[in-house]
C-alpha angles and dihedrals in degrees: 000000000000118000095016098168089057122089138273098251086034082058100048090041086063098043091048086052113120099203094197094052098031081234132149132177105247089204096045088062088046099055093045087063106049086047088057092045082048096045084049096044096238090113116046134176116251098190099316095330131107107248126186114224105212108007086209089058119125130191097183092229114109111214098049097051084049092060085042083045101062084036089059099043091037127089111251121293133176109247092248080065099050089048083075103017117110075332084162094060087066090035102052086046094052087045098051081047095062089039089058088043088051098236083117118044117203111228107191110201134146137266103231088342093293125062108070112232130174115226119199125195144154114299081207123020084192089079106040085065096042087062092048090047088051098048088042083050090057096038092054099015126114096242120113115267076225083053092061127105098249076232103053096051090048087060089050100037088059103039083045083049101049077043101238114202079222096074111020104030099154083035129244118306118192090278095057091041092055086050100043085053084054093055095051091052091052096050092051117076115196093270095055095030088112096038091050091044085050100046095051089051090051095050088051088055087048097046095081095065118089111264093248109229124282097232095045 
């Protein structure tokens, strides 16, 4: 898939982009990131709540120890409430990342000539739409759900989830929901099984508030 060296939530940021709007889903991008602190064991489940392993752990991305960061300091919270909790936190730290990687460019311009505002949008819309083909490719694709990079259906089981146009844009029938299942099932090792299978359900509830502007 495009940008594999970028994150999961740097990937579903992207993905979620609407490069005609300069919007993203919050939530989405949260949710992005517990599942890769999940996928890396930094983050467990401790009976339905998100648990940090070693309160000292780093991964050097920043993005990702801030989110470890406000777990750690947090009281406890199931993992459906840190999908939306404090979500733009994540999402404006990934954002300022591929702003500094140059995938987002920042345009400043004026509301009726006055009020200053920061636009961001893609630095290359190409490859925007090459994620979104690629991710489309393995939703809807021949090869084995087995066959999957875990990260790669991760990317695809929770955009599916939050319901991105990208990549269901006539909706799920019965066959890509199937798919999409198998996915998940893919992207969750024995250990995150649970935590995948809660935050999809939280992005579906989620799914039904408006994305908020990038530039807000």
């Amino acid at each position: 898939m495009p940008n594999g060296p970028l994150s999961l939530p740097a990937r579903l940021c992207l993905l979620a982009w609407d490069t005609n709007r300069g919007e993203a889903a919050p939530p989405l991008v949260r949710a992005g990131a517990l599942a890769e602190l999940a996928q890396r064991g930094l983050l467990i489940d401790d009976d339905g709540v998100a648990t940090p392993v070693d309160l000292d752990s780093r991964t050097g991305d920043a993005a990702l120890d801030g989110l470890l960061e406000l777990v750690s300091e947090s009281r406890p919270h199931r993992w459906r409430t840190w999908v939306t909790l404090r979500a733009r936190h994540t999402y404006d730290a990934v954002r300022e990342q591929l702003v500094a990687e140059g995938v987002l460019r920042a345009e400043k311009h004026r509301i009726l000539g006055v009020f200053p505002s920061v636009e961001y949008v893609p630095a290359d819309a190409g490859r925007v739409r090459a994620l979104r083909r690629q991710a489309r490719g393995i939703l809807e694709g021949q090869v084995p759900p087995e066959d999957v990079p875990e990260r790669d259906a991760a990317v695809v089981a929770l955009g599916a989830a939050a319901g991105l146009k990208a990549l269901l844009p006539g909706g799920a029938g019965p066959a890509l929901e199937h798919r999409v299942e198998c996915l998940a099932a893919r992207a969750a090792a024995p250990p995150t099984a649970g935590i995948i299978r809660e935050l999809r359900t939280a992005l579906t509830t989620a799914a039904q508030t408006p994305p908020l502007p990038a530039g807000a």
